[in-house]
C-alpha positions in Angstrom: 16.5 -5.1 -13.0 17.6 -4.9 -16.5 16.3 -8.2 -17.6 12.9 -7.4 -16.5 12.3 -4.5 -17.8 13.1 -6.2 -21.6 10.0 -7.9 -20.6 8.2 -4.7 -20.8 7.7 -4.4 -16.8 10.6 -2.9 -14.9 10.1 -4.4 -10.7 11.7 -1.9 -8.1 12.4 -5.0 -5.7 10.8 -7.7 -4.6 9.2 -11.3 -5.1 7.0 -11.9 -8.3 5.5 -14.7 -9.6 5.9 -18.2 -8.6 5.2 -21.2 -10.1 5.3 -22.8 -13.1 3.4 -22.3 -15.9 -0.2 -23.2 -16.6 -3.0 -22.4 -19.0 -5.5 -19.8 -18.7 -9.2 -20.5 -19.6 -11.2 -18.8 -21.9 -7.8 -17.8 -23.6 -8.4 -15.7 -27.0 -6.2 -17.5 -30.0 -3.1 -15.6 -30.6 -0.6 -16.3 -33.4 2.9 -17.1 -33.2 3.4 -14.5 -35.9 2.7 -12.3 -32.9 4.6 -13.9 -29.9 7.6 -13.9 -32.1 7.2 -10.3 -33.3 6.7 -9.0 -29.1 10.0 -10.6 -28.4 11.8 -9.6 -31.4 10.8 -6.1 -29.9 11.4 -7.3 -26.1 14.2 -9.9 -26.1 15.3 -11.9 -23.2 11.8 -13.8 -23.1 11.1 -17.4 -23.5 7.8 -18.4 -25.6 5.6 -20.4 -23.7 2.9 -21.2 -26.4 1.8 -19.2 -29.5 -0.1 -16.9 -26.9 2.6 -16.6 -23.7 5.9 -15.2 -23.5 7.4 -15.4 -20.1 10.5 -13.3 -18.5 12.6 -13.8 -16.1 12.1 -17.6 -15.0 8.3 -16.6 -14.8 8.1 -13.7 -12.5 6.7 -11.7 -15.5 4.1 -13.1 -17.9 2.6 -11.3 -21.4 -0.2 -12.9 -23.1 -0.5 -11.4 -26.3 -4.1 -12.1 -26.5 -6.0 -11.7 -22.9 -9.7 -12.2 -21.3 -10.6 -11.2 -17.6 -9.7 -14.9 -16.9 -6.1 -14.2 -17.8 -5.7 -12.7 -14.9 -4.9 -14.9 -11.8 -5.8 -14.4 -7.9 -2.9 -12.9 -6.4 -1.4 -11.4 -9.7 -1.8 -7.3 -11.2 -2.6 -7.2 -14.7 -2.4 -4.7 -17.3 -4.2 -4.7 -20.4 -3.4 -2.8 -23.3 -7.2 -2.5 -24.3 -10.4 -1.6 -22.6 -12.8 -4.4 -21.4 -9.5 -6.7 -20.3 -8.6 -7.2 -24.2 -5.4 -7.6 -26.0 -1.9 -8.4 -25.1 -1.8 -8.6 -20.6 1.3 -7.9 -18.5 1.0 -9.9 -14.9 3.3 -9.4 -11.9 2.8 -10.6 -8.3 3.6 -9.1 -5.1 2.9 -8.7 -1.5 2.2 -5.6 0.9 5.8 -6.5 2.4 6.9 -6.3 -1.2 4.9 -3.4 -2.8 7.9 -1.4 -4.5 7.6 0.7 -8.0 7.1 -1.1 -11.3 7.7 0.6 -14.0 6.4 0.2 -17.7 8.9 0.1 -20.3 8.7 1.3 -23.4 6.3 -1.4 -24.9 3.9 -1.2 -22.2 4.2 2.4 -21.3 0.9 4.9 -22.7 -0.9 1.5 -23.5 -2.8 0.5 -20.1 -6.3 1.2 -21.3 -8.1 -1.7 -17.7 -7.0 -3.7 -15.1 -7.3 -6.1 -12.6 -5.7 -5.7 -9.1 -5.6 -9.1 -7.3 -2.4 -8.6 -5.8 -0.9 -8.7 -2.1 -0.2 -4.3 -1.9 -2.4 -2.8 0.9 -5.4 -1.6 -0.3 -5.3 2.3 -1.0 -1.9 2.5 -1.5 -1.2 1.4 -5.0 -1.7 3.4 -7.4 -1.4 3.5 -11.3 1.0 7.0 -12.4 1.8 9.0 -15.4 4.8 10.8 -15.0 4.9 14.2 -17.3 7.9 16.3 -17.2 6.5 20.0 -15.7 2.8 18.5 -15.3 0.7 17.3 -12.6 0.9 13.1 -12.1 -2.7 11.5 -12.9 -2.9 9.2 -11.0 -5.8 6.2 -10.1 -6.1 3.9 -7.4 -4.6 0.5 -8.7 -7.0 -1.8 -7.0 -10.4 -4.1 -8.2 -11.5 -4.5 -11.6 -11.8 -1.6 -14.0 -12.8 -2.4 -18.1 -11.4 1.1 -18.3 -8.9 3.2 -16.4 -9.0 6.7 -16.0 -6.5 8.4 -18.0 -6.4 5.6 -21.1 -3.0 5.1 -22.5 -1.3 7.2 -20.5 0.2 5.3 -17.6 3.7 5.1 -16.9 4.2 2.9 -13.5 2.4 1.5 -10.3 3.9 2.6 -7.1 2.8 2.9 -3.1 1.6 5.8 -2.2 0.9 9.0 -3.9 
């Protein structure tokens, strides 16, 4: 648990990506100026290209620079700006497997859209912000949305609500 959450998403339990690594079309250019800055800040990773850090033997993937493409069937991706733009955090799981993931500090008040092609039952995943002595917002963590309903102010993806 501690090693993934120095790649900016903490997993409950569970299975993640499998696989190896491949490349993503439509990819926006990134620099390696920026890979190497997101893992001086998140350690633990291993740079993939000048656009892909990867954690954990690949169960958790950043691309520093992100389209809608990025973001593969059977994988939930965050992105830290609206329209599926800038750096994107993927993770994979299935219903069996659908525990609590929760955003570090890199990632945490930056999920601006997302994709939900993973394996949780449908409307029971939800996206959270957890306020000490406020209400949660919360929004449904599933399809496509180019902007989320509470910008920047997600904390974690869990079941229920």
């Amino acid at each position: 648990m501690k090693a993934l959450q120095k790649a900016g998403i903490a997993i409950g339990a569970g299975a993640l990506v499998t696989g190896g690594f491949t490349a993503f079309p439509a990819q926006a250019a990134s620099s390696s100026a920026e890979v190497n800055a997101y893992m001086a800040a998140v350690p633990g990773g291993k740079k993939v290209s000048n656009n892909e850090i990867s954690y954990e033997n690949g169960t958790v993937r950043v691309l520093m620079s992100a389209t809608a493409a990025s973001c593969k069937s059977g994988y939930y991706c965050v992105y830290e700006r609206i329209n599926y733009k800038g750096a994107m955090a993927q993770w994979s799981t299935t219903a069996s497997h659908c525990k609590k993931f929760n955003f570090t500090k890199y990632w945490k008040n930056k999920v601006s859209s997302f994709k939900a092609r993973g394996g949780c039952e449908r409307g029971n995943y939800f996206l959270k912000d957890a306020k000490a002595h406020q209400l949660d917002p919360f929004e449904p963590f599933e399809g496509w949305k180019t902007r989320v309903r509470y910008n920047d102010r997600y904390d974690y993806a869990s079941r229920g609500l």
